[in-house]
N, C-alpha and C positions, 0 to 999 in steps of 0.2 A: 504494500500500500504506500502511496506516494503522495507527498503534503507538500503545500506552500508554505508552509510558518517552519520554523526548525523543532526539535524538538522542547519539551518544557524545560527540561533541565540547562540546556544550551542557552536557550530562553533568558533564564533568570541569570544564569552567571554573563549572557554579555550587556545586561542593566545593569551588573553590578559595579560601582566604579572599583576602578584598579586598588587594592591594598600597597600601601607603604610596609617597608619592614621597617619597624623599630628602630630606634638606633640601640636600645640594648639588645637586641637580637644581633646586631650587627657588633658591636663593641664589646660585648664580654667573651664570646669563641676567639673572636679575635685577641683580648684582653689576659683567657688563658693561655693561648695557644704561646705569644710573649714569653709569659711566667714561666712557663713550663721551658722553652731554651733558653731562655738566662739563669734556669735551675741546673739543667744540666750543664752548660757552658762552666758554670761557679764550682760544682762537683768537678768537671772534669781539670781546671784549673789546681784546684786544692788539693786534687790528688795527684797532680802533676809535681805540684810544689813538694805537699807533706808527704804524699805516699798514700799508695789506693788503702793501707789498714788503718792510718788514720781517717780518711775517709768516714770506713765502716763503722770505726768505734764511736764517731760522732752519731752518725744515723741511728747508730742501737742505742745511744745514747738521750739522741732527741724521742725515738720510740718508748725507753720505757719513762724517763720525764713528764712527757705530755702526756702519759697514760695513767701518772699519779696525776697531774693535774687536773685531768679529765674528773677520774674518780674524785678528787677534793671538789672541784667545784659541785661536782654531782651530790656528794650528802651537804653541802653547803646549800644547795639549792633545795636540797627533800626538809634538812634541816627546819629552811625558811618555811617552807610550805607548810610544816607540822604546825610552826608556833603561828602563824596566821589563822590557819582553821580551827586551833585551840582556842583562840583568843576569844572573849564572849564579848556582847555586842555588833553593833552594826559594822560593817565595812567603814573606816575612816575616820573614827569615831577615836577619839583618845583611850588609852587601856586603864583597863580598872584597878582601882587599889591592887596594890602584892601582884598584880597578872605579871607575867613576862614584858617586856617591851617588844615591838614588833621590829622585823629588821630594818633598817634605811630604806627608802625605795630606791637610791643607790647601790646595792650591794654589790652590782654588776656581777653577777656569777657567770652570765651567759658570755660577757666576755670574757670572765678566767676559763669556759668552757672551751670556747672558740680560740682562747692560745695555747690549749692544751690540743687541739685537735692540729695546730698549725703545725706545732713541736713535731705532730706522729708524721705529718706528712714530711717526705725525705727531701733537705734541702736546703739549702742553708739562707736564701730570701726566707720562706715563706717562718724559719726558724727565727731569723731576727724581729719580724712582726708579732713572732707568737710571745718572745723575751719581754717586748712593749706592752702587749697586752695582760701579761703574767705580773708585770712587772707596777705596786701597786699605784703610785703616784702616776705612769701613765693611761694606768687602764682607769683611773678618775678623769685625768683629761678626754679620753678620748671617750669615755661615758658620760660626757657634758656635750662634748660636741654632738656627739648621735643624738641626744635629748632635743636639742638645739634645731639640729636637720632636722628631724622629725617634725616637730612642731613647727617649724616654717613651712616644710610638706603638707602637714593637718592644716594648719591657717590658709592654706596658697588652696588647698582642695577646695573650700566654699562648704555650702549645704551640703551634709551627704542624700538627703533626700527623705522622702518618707515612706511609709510601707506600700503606699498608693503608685510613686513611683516605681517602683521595685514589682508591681503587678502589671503595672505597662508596660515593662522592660519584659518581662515575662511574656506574655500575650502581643505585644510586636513581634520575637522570636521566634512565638508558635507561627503567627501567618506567615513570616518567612520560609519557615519548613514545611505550610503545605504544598501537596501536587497542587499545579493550575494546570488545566487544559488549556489549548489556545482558543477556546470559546468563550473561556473566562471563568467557567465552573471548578469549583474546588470539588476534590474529590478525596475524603478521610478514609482513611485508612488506618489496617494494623496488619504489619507482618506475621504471619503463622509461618515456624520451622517446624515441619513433620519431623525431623528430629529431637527436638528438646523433649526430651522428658519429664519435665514440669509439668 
């Protein structure tokens, strides 16, 4: 059978305007792909220099390091968790006579997490970021600036919206997904797999 119109699906995607890629889609592959030969470049340099055992003994060295760190920040963080949901009263609320105090909302653990995780990767960049972050006078700095981002991020975003919009966004989506004939008629549907067993 032989039509003038093309088909629906051809249809809709040449309405669709062309997609841009991201520039994080563009800059972070590219971003590791960097990281990762000036890791090796730095290994093979330092082991040129010291000798491939030195090398090794750093790497096994930064591996079991970051893997105590990891573990500390990790009951550090369960720690937090425990005395927060012990605490009685409302979320925010000042603590009660004799209770515990709650931790800082500084504590930063997810960065002493994230320079324990840097430590395990093998390498001597991504090792000296992890020493910064471990390390505690920077991982306050740099736990003021991410605040800092952040909240210029949330400020810069506007309204997030309401539950209202968030049902439009929904329901624009669905129309997008129906079949359209080229007559104009919508026609719903649901896929049956004679396989599934369900």
């Amino acid at each position: 059978m032989t039509s003038s119109s093309p088909p629906p699906a051809r249809q809709q995607q040449a309405n669709r305007p062309a997609r841009r890629r991201s520039r994080a889609r563009t800059a972070v592959p590219l971003a590791l792909a960097v990281w990762a030969a000036l890791e090796i470049w730095l290994l093979v340099v330092v082991a040129d220099a010291a000798g491939g055992f030195v090398v090794l003994l750093c790497l096994l060295a930064g591996l079991v390091l970051g893997a105590a760190a990891v573990k500390r920040a990790g009951r550090s963080a369960w720690r937090n968790l425990t005395a927060t949901l012990q605490q009685p009263g409302t979320p925010g609320a000042p603590p009660a006579e004799g209770a515990p105090a709650l931790p800082a909302a500084g504590s930063r653990a997810g960065l002493h997490m994230l320079g324990g995780v840097l430590l395990i990767i093998p390498g001597f960049v991504s090792d000296a970021v992890a020493l910064l972050l471990l390390f505690p006078p920077t991982r306050k700095l740099t736990g003021r600036g991410l605040d800092r981002l952040l909240l210029r991020r949330v400020a810069s975003a506007g309204d997030p919206g309401s539950i209202g919009d968030l049902f439009q966004q929904a329901r624009e989506a669905d129309e997008r997904s129906r079949i359209h004939r080229p007559d104009g008629k919508v026609i719903q549907g649901e896929v049956v797999d004679p396989d599934d067993k369900r």
